[in-house]
Residue frames as qw, qx, qy, qz and C-alpha x, y, z in Angstrom:
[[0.142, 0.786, 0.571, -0.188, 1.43, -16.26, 16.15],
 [0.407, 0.228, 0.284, 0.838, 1.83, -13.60, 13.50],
 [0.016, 0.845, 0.335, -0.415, 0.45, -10.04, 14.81],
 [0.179, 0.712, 0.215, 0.644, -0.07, -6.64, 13.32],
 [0.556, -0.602, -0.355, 0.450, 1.19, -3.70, 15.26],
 [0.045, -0.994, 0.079, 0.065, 2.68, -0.24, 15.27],
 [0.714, 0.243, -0.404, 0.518, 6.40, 0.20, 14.54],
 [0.555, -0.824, -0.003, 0.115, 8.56, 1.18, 17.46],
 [0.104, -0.903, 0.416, 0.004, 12.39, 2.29, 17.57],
 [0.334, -0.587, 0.725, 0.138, 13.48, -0.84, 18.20],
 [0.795, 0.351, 0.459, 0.182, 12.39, -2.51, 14.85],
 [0.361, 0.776, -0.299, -0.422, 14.74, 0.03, 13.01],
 [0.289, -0.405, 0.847, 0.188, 17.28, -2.99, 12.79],
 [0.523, 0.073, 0.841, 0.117, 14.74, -5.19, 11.31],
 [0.231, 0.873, 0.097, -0.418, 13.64, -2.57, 8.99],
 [0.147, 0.737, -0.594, -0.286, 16.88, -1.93, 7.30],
 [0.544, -0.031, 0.835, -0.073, 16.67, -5.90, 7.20],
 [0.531, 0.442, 0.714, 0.117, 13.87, -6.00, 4.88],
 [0.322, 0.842, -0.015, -0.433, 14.77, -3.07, 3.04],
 [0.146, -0.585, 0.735, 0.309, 17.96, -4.73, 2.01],
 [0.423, 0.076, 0.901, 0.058, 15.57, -7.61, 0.29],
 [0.566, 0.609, 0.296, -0.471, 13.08, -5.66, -1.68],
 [0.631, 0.149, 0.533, 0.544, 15.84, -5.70, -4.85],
 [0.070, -0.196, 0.083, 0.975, 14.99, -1.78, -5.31],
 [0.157, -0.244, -0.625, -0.724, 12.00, 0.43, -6.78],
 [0.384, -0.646, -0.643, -0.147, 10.15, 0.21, -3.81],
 [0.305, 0.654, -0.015, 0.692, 10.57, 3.95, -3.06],
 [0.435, -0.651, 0.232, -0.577, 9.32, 4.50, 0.56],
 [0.923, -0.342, 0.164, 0.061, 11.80, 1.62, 1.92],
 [0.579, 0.701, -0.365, 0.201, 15.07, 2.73, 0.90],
 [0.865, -0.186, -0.292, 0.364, 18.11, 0.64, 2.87],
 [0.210, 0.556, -0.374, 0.712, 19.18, 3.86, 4.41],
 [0.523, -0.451, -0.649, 0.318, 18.99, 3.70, 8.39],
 [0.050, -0.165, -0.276, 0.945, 18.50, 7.49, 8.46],
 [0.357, -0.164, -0.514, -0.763, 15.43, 7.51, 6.14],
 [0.658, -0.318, -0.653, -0.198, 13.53, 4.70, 8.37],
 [0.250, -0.278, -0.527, 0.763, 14.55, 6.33, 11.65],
 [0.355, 0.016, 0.103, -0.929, 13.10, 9.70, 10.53],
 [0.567, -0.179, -0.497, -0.632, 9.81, 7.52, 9.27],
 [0.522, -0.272, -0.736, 0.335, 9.65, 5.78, 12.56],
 [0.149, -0.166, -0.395, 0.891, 9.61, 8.83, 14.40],
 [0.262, -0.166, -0.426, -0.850, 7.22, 10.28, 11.96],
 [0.462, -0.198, -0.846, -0.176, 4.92, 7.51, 12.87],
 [0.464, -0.310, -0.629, 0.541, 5.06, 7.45, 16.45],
 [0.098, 0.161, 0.146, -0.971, 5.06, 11.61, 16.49],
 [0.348, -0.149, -0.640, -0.668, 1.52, 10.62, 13.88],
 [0.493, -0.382, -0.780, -0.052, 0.29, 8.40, 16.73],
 [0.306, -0.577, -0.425, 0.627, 0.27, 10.97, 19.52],
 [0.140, 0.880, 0.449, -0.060, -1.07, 14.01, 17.32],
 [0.396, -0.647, 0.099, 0.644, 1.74, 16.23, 16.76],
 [0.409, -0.065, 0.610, 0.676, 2.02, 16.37, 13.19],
 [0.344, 0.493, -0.023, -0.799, -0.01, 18.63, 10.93],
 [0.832, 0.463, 0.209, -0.223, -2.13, 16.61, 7.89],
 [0.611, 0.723, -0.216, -0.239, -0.01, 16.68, 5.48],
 [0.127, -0.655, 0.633, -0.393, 2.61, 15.24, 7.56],
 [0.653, -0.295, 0.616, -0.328, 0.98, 12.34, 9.18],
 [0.525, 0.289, -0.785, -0.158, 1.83, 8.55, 8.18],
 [0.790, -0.327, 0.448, -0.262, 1.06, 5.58, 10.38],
 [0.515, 0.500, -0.662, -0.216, 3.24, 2.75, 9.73],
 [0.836, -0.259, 0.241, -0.419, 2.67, -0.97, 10.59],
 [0.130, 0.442, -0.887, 0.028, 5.17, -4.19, 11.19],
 [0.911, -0.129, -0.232, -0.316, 3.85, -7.84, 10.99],
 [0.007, -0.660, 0.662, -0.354, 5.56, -9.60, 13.56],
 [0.795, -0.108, -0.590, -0.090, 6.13, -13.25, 14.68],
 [0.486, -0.711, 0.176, -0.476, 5.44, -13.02, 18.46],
 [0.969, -0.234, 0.031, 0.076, 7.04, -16.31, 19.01],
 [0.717, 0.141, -0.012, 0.682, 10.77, -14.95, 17.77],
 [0.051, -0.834, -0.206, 0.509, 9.58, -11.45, 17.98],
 [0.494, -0.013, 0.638, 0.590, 11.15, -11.09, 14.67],
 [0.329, 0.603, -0.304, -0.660, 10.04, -8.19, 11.53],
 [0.510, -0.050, 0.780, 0.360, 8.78, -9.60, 8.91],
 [0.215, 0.641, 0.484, 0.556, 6.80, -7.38, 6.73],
 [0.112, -0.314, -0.155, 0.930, 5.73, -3.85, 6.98],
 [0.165, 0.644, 0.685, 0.299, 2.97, -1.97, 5.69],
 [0.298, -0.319, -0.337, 0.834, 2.08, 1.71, 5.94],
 [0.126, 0.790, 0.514, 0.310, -0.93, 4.48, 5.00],
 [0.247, 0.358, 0.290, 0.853, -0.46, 8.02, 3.79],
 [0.097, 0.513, 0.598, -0.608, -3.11, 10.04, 5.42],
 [0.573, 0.800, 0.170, -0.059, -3.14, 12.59, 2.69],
 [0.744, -0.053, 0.239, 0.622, -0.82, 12.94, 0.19],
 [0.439, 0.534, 0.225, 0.686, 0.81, 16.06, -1.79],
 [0.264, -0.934, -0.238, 0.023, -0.12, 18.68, 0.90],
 [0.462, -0.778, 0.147, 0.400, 3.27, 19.25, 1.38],
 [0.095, -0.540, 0.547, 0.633, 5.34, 18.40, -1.50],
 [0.560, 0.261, -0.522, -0.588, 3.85, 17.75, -5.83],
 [0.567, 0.030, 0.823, 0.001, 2.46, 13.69, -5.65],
 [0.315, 0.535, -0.465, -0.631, 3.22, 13.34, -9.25],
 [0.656, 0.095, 0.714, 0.227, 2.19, 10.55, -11.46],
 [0.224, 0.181, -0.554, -0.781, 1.11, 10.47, -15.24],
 [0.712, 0.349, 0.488, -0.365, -2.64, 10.07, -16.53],
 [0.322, 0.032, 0.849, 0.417, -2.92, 7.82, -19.41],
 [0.454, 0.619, 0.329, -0.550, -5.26, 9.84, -21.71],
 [0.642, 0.276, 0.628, 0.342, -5.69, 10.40, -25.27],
 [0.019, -0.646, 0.171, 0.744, -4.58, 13.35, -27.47],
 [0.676, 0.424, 0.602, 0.038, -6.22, 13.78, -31.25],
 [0.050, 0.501, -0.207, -0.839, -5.07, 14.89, -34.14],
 [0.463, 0.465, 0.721, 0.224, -7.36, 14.96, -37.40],
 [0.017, -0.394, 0.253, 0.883, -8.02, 16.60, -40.41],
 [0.606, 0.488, 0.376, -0.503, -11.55, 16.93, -41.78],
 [0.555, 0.659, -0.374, -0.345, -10.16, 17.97, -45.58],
 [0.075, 0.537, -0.838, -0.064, -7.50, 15.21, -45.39],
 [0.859, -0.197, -0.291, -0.373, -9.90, 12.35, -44.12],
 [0.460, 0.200, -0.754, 0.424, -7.14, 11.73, -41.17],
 [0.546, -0.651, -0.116, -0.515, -8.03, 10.76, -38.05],
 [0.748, 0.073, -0.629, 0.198, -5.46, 9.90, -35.36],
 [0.610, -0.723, -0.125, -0.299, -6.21, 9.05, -31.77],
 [0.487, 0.282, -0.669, 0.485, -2.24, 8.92, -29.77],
 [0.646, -0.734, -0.209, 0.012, -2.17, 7.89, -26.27],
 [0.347, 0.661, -0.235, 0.622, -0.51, 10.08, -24.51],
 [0.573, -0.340, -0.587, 0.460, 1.04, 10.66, -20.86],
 [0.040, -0.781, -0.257, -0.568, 0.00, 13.84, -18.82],
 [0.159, 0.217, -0.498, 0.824, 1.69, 15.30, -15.58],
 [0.504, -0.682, -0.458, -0.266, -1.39, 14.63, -13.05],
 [0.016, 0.038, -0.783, 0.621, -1.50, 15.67, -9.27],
 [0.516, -0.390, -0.359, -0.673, -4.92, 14.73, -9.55],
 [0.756, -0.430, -0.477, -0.123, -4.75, 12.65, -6.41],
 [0.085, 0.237, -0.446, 0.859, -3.25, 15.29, -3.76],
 [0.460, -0.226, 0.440, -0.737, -5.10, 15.07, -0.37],
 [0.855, -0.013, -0.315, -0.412, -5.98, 11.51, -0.97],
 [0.674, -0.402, 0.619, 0.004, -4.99, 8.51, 1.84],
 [0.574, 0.553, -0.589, -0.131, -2.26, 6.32, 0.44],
 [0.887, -0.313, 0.321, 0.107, -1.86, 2.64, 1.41],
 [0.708, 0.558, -0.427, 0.071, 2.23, 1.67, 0.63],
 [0.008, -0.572, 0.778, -0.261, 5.43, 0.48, 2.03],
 [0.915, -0.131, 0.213, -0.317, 4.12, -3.05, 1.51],
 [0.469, 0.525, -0.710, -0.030, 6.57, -5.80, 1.80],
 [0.849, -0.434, 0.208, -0.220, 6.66, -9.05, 3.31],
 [0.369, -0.582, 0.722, 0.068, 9.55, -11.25, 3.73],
 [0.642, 0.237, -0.622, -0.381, 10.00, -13.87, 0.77],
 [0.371, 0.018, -0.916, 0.154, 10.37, -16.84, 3.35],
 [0.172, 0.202, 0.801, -0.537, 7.00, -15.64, 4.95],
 [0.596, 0.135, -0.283, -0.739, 4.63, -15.37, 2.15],
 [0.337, -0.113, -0.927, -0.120, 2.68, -18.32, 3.10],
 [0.322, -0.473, -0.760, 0.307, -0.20, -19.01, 5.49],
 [0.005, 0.860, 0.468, 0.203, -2.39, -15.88, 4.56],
 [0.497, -0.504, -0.078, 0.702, 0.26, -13.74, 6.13],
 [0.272, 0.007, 0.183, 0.945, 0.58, -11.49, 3.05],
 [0.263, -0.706, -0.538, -0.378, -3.64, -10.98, 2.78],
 [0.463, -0.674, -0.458, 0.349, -3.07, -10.10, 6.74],
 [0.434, -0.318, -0.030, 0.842, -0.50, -7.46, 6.21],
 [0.027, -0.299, -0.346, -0.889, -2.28, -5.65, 3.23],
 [0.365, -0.500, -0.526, -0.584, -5.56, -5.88, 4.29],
 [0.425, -0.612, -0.572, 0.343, -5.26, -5.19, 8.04],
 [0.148, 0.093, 0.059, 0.983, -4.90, -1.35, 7.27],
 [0.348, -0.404, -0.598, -0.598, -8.59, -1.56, 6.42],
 [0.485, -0.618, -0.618, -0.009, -9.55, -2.36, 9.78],
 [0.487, -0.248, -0.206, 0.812, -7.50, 0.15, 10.82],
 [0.065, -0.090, 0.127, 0.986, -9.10, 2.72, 8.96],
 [0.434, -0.457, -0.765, -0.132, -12.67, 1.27, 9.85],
 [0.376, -0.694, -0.526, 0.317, -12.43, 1.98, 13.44],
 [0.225, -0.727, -0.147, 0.632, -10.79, 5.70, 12.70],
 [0.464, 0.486, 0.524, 0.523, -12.31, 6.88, 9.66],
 [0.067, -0.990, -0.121, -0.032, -12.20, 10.29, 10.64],
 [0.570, -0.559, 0.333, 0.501, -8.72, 10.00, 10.40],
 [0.445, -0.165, 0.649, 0.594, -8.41, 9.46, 6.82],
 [0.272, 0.311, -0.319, -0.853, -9.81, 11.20, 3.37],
 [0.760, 0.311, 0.173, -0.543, -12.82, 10.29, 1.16],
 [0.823, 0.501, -0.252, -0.091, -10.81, 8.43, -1.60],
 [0.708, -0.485, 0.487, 0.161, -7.71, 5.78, -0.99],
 [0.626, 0.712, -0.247, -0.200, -5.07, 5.21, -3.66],
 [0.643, -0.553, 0.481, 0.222, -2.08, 2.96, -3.65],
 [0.203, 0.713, -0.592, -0.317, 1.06, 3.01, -6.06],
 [0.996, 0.027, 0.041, -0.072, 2.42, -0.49, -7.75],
 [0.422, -0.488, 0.582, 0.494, 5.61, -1.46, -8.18],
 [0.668, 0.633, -0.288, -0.266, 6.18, -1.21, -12.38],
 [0.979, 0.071, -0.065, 0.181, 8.15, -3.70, -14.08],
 [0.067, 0.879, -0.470, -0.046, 11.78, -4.02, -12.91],
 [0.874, 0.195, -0.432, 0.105, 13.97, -6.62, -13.85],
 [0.741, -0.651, -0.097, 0.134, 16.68, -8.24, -11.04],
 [0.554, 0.028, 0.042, 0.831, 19.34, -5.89, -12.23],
 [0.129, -0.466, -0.231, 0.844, 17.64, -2.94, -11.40],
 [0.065, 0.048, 0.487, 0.870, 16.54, -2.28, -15.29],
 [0.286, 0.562, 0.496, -0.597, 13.51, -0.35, -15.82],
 [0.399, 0.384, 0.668, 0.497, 12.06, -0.12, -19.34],
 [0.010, 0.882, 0.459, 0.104, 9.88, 2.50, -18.69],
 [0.439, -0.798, 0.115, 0.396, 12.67, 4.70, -16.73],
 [0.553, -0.169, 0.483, 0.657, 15.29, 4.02, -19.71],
 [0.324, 0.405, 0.589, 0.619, 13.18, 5.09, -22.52],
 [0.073, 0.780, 0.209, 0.585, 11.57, 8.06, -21.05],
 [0.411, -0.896, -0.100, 0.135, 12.75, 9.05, -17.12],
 [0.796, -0.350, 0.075, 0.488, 16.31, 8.92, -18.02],
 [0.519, 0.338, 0.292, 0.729, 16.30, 11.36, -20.77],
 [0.026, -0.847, 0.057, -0.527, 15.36, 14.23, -18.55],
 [0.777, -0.620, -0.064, 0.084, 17.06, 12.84, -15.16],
 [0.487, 0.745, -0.439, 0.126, 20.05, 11.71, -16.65],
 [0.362, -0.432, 0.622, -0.543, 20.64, 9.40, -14.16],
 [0.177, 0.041, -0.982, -0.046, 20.15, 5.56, -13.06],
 [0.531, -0.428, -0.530, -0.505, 17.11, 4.40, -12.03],
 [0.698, -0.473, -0.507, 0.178, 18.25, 3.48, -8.82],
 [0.273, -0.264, -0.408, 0.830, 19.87, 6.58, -7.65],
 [0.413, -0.290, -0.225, -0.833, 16.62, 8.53, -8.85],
 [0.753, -0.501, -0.406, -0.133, 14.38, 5.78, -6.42],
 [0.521, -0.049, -0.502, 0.689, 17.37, 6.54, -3.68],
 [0.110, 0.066, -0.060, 0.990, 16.88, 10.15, -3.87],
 [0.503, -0.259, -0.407, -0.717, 13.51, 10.20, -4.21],
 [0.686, -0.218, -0.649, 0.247, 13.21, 7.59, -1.11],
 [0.478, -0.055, -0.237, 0.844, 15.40, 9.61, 0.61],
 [0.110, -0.820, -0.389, 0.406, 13.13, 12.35, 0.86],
 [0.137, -0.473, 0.320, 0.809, 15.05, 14.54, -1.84],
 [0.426, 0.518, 0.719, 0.180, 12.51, 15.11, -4.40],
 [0.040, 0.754, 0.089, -0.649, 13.21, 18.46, -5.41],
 [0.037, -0.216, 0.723, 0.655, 15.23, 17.27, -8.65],
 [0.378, 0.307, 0.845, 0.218, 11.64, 15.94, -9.73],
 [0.341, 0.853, 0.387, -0.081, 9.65, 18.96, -10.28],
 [0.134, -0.741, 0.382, 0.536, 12.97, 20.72, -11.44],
 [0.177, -0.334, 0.825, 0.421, 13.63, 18.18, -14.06],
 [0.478, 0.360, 0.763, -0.247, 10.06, 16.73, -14.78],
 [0.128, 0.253, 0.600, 0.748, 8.72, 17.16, -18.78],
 [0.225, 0.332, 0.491, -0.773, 5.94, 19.77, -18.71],
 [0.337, 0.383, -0.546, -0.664, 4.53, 18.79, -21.51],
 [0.888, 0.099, 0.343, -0.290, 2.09, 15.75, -22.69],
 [0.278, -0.444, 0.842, 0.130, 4.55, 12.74, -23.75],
 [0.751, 0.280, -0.212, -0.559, 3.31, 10.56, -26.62],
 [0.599, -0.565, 0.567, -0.022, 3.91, 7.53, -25.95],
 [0.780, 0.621, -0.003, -0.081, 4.45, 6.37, -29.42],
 [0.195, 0.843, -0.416, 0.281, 7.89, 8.05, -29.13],
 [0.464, -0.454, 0.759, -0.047, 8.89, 5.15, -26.19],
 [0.149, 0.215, -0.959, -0.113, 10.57, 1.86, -26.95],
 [0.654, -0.128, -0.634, -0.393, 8.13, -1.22, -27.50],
 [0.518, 0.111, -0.741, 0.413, 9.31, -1.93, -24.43],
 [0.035, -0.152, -0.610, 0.777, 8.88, 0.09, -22.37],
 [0.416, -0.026, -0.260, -0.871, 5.32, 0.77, -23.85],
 [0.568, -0.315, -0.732, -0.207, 4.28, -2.83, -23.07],
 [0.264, -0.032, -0.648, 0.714, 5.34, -1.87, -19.12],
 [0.197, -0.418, -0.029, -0.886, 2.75, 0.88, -19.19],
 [0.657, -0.349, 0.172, -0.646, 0.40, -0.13, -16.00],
 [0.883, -0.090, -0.443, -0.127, 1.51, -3.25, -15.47],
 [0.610, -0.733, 0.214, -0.213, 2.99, -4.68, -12.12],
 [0.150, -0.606, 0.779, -0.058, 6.25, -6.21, -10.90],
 [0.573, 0.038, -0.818, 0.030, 5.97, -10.23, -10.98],
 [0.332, -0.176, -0.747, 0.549, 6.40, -10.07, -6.88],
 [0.263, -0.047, -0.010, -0.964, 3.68, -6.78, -7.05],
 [0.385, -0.204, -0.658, -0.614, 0.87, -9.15, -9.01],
 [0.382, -0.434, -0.816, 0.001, -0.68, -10.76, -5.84],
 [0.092, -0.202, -0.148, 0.964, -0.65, -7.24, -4.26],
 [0.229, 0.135, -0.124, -0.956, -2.78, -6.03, -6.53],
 [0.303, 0.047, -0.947, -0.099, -5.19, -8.85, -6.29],
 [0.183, -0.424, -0.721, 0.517, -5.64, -8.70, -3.13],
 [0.094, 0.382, 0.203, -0.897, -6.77, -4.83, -3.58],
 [0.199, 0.110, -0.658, -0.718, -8.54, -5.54, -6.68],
 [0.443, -0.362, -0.819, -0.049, -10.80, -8.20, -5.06],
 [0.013, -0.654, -0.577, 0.489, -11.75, -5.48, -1.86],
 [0.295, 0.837, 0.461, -0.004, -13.02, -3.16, -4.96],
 [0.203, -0.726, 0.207, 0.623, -9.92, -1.18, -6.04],
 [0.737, 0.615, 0.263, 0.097, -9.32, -0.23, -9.90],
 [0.310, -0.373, 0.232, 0.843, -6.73, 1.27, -12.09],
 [0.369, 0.833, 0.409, 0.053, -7.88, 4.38, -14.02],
 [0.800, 0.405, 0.053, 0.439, -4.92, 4.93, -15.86],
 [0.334, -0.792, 0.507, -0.068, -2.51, 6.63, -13.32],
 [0.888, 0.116, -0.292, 0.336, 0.76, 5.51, -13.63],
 [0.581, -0.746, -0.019, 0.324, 3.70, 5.86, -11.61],
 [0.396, 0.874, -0.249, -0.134, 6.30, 8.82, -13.23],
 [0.091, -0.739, 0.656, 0.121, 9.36, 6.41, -13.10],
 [0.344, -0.061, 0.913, 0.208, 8.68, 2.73, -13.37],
 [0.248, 0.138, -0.664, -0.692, 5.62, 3.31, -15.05],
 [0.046, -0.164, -0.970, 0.171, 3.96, 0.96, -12.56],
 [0.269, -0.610, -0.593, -0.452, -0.31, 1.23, -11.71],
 [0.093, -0.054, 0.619, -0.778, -2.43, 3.27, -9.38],
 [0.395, -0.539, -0.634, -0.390, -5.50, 1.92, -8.33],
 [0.100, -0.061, 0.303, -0.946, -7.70, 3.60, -6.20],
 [0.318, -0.524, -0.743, -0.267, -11.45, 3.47, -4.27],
 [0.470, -0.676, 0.034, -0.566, -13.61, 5.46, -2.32],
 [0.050, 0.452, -0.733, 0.506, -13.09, 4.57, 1.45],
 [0.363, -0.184, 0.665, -0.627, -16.24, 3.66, 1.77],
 [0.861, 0.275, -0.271, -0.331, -16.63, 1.16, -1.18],
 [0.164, 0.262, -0.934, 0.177, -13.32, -1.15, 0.36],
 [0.772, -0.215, -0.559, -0.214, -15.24, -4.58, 0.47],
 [0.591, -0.071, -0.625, 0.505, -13.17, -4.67, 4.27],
 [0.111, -0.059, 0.289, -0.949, -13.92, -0.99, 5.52],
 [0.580, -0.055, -0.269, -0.767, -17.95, -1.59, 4.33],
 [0.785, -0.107, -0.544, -0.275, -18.23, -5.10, 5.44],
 [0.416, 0.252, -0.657, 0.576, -16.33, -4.92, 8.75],
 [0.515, -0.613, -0.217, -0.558, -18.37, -4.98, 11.90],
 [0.210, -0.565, 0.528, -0.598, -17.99, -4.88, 15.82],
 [0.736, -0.330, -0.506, -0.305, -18.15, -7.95, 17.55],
 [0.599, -0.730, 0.228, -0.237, -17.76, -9.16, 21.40],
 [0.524, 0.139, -0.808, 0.230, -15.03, -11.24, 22.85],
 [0.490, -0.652, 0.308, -0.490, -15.19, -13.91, 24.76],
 [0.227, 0.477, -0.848, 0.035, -12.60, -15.97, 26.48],
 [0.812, -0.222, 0.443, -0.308, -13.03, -19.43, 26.72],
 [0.493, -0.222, 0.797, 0.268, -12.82, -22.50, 24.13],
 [0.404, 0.359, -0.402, -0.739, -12.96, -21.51, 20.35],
 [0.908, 0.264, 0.148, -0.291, -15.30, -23.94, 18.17],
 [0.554, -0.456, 0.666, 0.202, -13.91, -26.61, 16.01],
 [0.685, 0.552, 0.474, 0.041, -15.94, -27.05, 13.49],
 [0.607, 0.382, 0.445, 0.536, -14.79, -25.82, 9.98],
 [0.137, 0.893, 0.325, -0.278, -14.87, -22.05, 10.20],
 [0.483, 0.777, -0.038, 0.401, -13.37, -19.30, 7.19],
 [0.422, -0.222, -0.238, 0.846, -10.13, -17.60, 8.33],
 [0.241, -0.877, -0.415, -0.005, -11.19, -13.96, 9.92],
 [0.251, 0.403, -0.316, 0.822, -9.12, -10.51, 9.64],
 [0.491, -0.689, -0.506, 0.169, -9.52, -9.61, 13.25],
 [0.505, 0.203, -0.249, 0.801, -8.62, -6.34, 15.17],
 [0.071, -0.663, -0.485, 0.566, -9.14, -4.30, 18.85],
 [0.141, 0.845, 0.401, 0.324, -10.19, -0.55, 18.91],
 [0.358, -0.899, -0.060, 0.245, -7.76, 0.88, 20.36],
 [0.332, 0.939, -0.087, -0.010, -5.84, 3.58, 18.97],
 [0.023, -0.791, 0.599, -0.120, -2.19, 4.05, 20.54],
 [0.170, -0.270, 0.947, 0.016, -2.12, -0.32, 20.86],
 [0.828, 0.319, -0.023, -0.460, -4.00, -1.49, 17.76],
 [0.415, -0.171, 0.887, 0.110, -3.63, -5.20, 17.08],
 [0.743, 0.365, -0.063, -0.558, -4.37, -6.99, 14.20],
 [0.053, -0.251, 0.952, 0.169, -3.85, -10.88, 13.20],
 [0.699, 0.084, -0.389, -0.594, -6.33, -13.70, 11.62],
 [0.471, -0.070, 0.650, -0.592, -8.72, -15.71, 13.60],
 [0.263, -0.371, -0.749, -0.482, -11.00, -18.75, 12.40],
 [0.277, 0.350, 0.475, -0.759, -14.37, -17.38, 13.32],
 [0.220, 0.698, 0.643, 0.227, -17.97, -17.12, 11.87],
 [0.037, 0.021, 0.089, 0.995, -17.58, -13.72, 10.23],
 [0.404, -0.520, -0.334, -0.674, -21.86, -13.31, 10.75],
 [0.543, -0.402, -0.673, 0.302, -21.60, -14.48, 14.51],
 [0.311, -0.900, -0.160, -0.261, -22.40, -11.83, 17.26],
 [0.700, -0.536, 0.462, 0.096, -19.59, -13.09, 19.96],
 [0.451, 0.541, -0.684, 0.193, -15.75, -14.00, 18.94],
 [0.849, -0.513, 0.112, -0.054, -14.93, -16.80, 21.06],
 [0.370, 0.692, -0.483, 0.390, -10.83, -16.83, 21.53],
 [0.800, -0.467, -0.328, 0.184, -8.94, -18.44, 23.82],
 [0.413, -0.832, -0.072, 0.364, -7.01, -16.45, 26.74],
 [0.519, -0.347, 0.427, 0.654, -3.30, -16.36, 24.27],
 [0.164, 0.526, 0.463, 0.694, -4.95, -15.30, 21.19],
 [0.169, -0.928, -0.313, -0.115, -6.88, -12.75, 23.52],
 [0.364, -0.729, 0.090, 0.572, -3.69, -11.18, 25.70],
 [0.471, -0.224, 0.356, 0.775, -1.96, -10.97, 21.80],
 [0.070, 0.633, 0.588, 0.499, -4.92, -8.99, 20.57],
 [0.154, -0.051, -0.433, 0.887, -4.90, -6.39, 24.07],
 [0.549, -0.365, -0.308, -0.686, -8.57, -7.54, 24.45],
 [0.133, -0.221, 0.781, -0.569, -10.49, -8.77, 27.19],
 [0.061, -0.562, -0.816, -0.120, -14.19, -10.50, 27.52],
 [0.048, -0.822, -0.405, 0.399, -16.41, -7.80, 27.06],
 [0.080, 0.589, -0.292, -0.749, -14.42, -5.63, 24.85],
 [0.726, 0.537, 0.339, -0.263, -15.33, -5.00, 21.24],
 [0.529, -0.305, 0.601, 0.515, -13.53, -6.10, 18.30],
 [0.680, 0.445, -0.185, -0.552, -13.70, -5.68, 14.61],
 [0.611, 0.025, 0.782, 0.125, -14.23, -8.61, 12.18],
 [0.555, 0.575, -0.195, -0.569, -14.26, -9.55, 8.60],
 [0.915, 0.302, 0.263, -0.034, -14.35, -12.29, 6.34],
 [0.336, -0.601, 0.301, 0.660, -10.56, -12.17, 5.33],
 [0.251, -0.106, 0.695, 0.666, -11.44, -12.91, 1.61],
 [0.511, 0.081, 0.042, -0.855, -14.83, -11.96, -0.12],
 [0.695, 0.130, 0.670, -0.225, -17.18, -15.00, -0.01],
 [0.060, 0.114, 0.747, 0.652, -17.48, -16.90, -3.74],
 [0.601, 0.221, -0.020, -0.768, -20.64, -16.19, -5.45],
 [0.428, 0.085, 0.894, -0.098, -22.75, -19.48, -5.89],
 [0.137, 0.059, -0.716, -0.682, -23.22, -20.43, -9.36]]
């Protein structure tokens, strides 16, 4: 049975596990076993209130209850930049023309944004390659949602989440070569270390202040511009399909997308609704698979259920109920894990 849960202390081991698989670039999972301690703590200190906004993270571990065993992670931002620059680059357009001359040219061009400071951030998504199967990666992304359903006072008006850009399996960034490296000076991967790592001073020290034409990059790295990793693509799917977009934020090193939605346009937050349990003997008949998850704060569960996602009453039998920390009578949320098809 594959649950959603809080991390705890003693998943640092399996942590540093799946950091060691990601193959780099995924910046807020760096294979250090100090970084992912302090972000554990973070977490935990997040769940019991100690931590000022700017500060707070909640992070979340999918977990096979039958080995007890890490296999993915997930984690949301409350708000970002409060504390330190959340740089990217807007894709805009910069003209130059000349009436007398009859020129007229429109260059696209990259701009230094923090336009999305104080906005919730869903990242640190990864699932194990040998468990991407059996809706497991839909659960992991898209049980945040219910999370931030039942405690939307927790989180900001507008939700944004980074992609991985294109890197090849030697580390090589196109984007990074042709335009982070020539003010870093530096690999790509010990800029995503450092930058992991919580050392992010060297970016606004070193960053171009200046709008970047992107004419001036390699073909290459020009095709990269918003596009996603290979292992990224169903990622962004998934968010695409509960009503997320990219409006031409990129990320300042690989180059990769941000897409972003109101909080209270997600097709999961908007469509998610309270239903009863009760234990006994689930139906049989044919029913859609169901993102399920309790209401409680400090031991939120979250794992997929077949159920009628328009029913009033969750029926669940006693082991799917103790690994949900529900009872008959308590209230659960529910959604339809995928949006229904439109009928042609």
């Amino acid at each position: 049975m594959m649950i959603i849960r809080p991390v705890e202390r003693g998943d640092l081991s399996g942590l540093l596990a799946l950091a060691g698989k990601t193959g780099g670039g995924l910046t807020s999972l760096p294979a250090d076993e100090k970084t992912l301690s302090a972000r554990i703590e973070r977490s935990i200190q997040t769940w019991q209130g100690d931590l000022p906004e700017g500060d707070l993270g909640y992070v979340f571990v999918l977990e096979d209850s039958t080995t007890e065993r890490v296999v993915g992670i997930c984690a949301i931002e409350v708000a970002v930049g409060l504390n330190d620059p959340w740089y990217n680059y807007h894709v805009g357009t910069h003209v130059h023309a000349s009436k007398e001359l009859n020129i007229y040219n429109a260059l696209p061009t990259l701009f230094l944004s923090h336009d999305h400071t104080g906005s919730s951030e869903l990242c640190t998504l990864f699932l194990d390659a040998d468990w991407r199967k059996e809706g497991n990666g839909y659960l992991l992304s898209k049980s945040r949602f219910l999370f931030m359903a039942a405690f939307r006072d927790r989180f900001n008006e507008k939700v944004v989440a980074e992609m991985r850009g294109v890197i090849d399996e030697h580390g090589h960034s196109p984007f990074w070569e042709s335009l982070g490296n020539r003010f870093f000076s530096m690999e790509f991967s010990r800029a995503d270390y450092l930058c992991g790592t919580g050392q992010k001073a060297f970016i606004a020290e070193l960053m171009p202040k200046h709008p970047i034409y992107t004419d001036f990059l390699s073909a290459e790295a020009r095709a990269v511009i918003g596009k996603v990793h290979p292992q990224t693509a169903p990622a962004r799917a998934v968010l695409e399909a509960e009503g997320f977009r990219y409006r031409n934020y990129v990320d300042i090193f690989d180059g990769g997308p941000t897409l972003e939605c109101d909080i209270d346009r997600v097709r999961a937050i908007r469509k998610s609704r309270l239903v009863e349990v009760v234990i006994g003997q689930p139906a049989t008949e044919e029913l859609p698979m169901c993102l399920v998850a309790n209401e409680k704060y400090n031991n939120f569960r979250a794992m997929l259920i077949k159920a009628n996602p328009k029913g009033d009453r969750l029926i669940i039998d006693a082991k799917t109920a103790d690994a949900l920390k529900c009872s008959t009578g308590d209230n659960v949320r529910l959604v339809r894990l995928c949006p229904e098809e439109k009928k042609v």
